[in-house]
N, C-alpha and C positions, 0 to 999 in steps of 0.2 A: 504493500500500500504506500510503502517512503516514496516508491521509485514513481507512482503517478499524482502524489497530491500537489506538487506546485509545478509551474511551469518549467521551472530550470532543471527539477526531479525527471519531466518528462521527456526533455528534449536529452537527457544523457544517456535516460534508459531505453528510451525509444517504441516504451510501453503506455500503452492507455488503459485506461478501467472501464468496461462497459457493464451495468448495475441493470439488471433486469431482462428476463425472458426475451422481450420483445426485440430490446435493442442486440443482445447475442443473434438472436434469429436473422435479423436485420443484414449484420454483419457477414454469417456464414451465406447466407444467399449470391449477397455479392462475394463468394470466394475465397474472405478472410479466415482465417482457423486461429482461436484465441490458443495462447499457449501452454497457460491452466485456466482452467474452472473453476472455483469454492464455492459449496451448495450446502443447502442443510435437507432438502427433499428428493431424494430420488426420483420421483414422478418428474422434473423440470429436467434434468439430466436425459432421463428416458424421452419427453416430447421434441429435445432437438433433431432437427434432422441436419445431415449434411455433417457431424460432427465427425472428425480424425480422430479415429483410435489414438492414435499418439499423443493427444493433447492428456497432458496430465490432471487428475480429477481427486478433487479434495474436500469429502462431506466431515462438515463441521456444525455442532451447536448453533441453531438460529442465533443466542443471542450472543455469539462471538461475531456471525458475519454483523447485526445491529451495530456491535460496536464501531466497526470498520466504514459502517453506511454512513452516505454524506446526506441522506432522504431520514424522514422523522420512522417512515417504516418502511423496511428494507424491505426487497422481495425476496431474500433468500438466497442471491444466486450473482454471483461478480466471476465476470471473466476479464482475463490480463491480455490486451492482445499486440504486436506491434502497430505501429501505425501506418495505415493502406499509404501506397506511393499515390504518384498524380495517373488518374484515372480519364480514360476516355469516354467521355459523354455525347454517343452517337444518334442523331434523329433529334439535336437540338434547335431550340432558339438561336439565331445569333447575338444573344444578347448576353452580355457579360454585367452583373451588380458587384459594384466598390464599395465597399465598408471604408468611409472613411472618419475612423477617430470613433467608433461603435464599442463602448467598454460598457456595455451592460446584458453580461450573459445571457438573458431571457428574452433579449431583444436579437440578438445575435443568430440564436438557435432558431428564432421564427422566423427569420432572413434566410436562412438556408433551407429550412421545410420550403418556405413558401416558393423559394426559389427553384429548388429540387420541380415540389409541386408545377411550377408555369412553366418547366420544362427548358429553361436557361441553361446557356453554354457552361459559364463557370460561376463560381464569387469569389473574388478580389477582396484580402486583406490590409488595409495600409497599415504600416505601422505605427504601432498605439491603442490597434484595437485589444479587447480581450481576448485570449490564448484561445484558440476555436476548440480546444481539445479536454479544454474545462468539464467539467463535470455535469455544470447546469447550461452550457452549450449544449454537449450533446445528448440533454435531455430533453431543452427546450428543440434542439431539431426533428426529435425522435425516429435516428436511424438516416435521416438524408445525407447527413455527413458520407455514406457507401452509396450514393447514386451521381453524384457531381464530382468534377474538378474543385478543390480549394485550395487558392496558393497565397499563400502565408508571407506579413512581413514585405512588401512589395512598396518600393519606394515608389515617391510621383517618378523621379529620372525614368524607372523602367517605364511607367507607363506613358510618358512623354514619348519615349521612342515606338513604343506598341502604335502609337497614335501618326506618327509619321511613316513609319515602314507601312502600315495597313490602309488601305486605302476607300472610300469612301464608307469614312468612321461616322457614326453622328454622336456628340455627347451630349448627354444630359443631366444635369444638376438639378436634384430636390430640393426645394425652396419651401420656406414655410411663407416667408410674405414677400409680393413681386417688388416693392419697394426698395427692400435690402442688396439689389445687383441691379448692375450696369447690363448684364445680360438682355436678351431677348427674352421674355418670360410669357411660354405658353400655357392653358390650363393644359394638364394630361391627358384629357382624349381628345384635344386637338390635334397631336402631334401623328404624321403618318408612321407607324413602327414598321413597315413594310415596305418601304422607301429606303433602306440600308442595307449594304450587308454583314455591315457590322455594330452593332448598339449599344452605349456605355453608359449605365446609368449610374451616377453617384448618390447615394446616401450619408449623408452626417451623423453623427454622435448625438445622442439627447439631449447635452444640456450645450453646448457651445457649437454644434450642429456645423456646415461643412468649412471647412478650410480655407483659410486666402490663400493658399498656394494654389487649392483644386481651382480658382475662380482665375487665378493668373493663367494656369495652362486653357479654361476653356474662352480666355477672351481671345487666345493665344491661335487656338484651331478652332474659331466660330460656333463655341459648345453654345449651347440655350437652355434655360431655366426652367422648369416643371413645378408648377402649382397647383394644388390641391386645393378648390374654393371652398373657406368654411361657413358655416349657416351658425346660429342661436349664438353667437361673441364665443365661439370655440377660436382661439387662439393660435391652437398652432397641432399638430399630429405628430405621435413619438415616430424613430425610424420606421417603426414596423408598420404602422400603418400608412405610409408614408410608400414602404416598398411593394407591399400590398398591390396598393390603390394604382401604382403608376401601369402595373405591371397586365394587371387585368381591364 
């Protein structure tokens, strides 16, 4: 458990914690094979399918695994597994979502279901976000984390160049109010999504929401702003509804 609870633990041991039936299941589907098990029911051992003999299996006292659970109740059942490489996501959107500056796990995890869900090329992490391999990421994604590309830690430089080698990109910047940019700022289903073949949608962080760097580069390659109109003095919308709203 030392080797996945913090970020720096995971990235040496190259092990993740996946807590719950669903999401093991999730995993073996797309081809991963956890390297031990810890379960306190054999009935959950028994319903996996797809699992290697070889993976090592370790029934334990429920309330030793409790102990170890980052959930108020555990479901019994933590597999250790490496972390999948970068996966190709075929019969995609060409649209690529940027987390930028997204440090709130529960909003994170729902950016990637949902993302997963619309059928999106990848999602882009800038640097700063929360560690996607968190705990309540990938609860809050439940299991998407194994259907998409996610690449981690990605400077603007790199994506500045993505944006020059790739050719008719169109960006897009979430805005909560069109006043705050110099940009072009259209509502969201005005925009034609079908008119690219490439599409880069930015999302900002909750509380200080997107970047003047991101604003520098899309004044830079004639990115344009995406507004969400709100009704009843609603304010503003967290990322998640935000990434949601654009995408559908």
């Amino acid at each position: 458990m030392l080797k996945v609870k913090s970020k720096k633990a995971r990235l040496k041991s190259g092990l993740i914690a996946l807590e719950g039936k669903r999401l093991i299941e999730n995993a073996l589907q797309q081809g991963l094979q956890p390297e031990m098990i810890f379960y306190s029911r054999r009935k959950d051992i028994e319903e996996l399918k797809n699992l290697n003999s070889e993976i090592l299996l370790y029934k334990l006292p429920y309330k030793d695994l409790q102990l170890w659970s980052d959930l108020t109740t555990s479901p019994g059942i933590i597999a250790f597994c490496k972390k999948p490489g970068r996966m190709l996501n075929e019969n995609s959107l060409p649209v690529t979502v940027v987390c930028d500056n997204v440090r709130e796990p529960g909003n994170l995890g729902a950016i990637i279901r949902s993302s997963a869900a619309a059928g999106v090329q990848r999602v882009v992490l800038t640097k700063g976000c929360v560690d996607v391999w968190d705990s309540k990421v990938i609860r809050g994604a439940s299991g998407a984390h194994f259907h998409l590309p996610i690449l981690e830690d990605i400077t603007w430089d790199d994506l500045t160049k993505q944006f020059t080698n790739e050719k008719n990109t169109k960006l897009l910047l979430a805005v909560n109010q069109p006043s705050t940019t110099i940009l072009q700022c259209l509502p969201y289903f005005q925009v034609e999504y079908n008119k690219s073949d490439n599409i880069i949608i930015v999302v900002g962080g909750e509380t200080e929401g997107l970047s003047e760097e991101v604003f520098k580069i899309a004044r830079t390659f004639h990115g344009k702003a995406l507004n969400i109109p709100l009704s009843n003095n609603i304010e503003s919308l967290n990322c998640v509804s935000a990434d949601l709203l654009i995408k559908h």
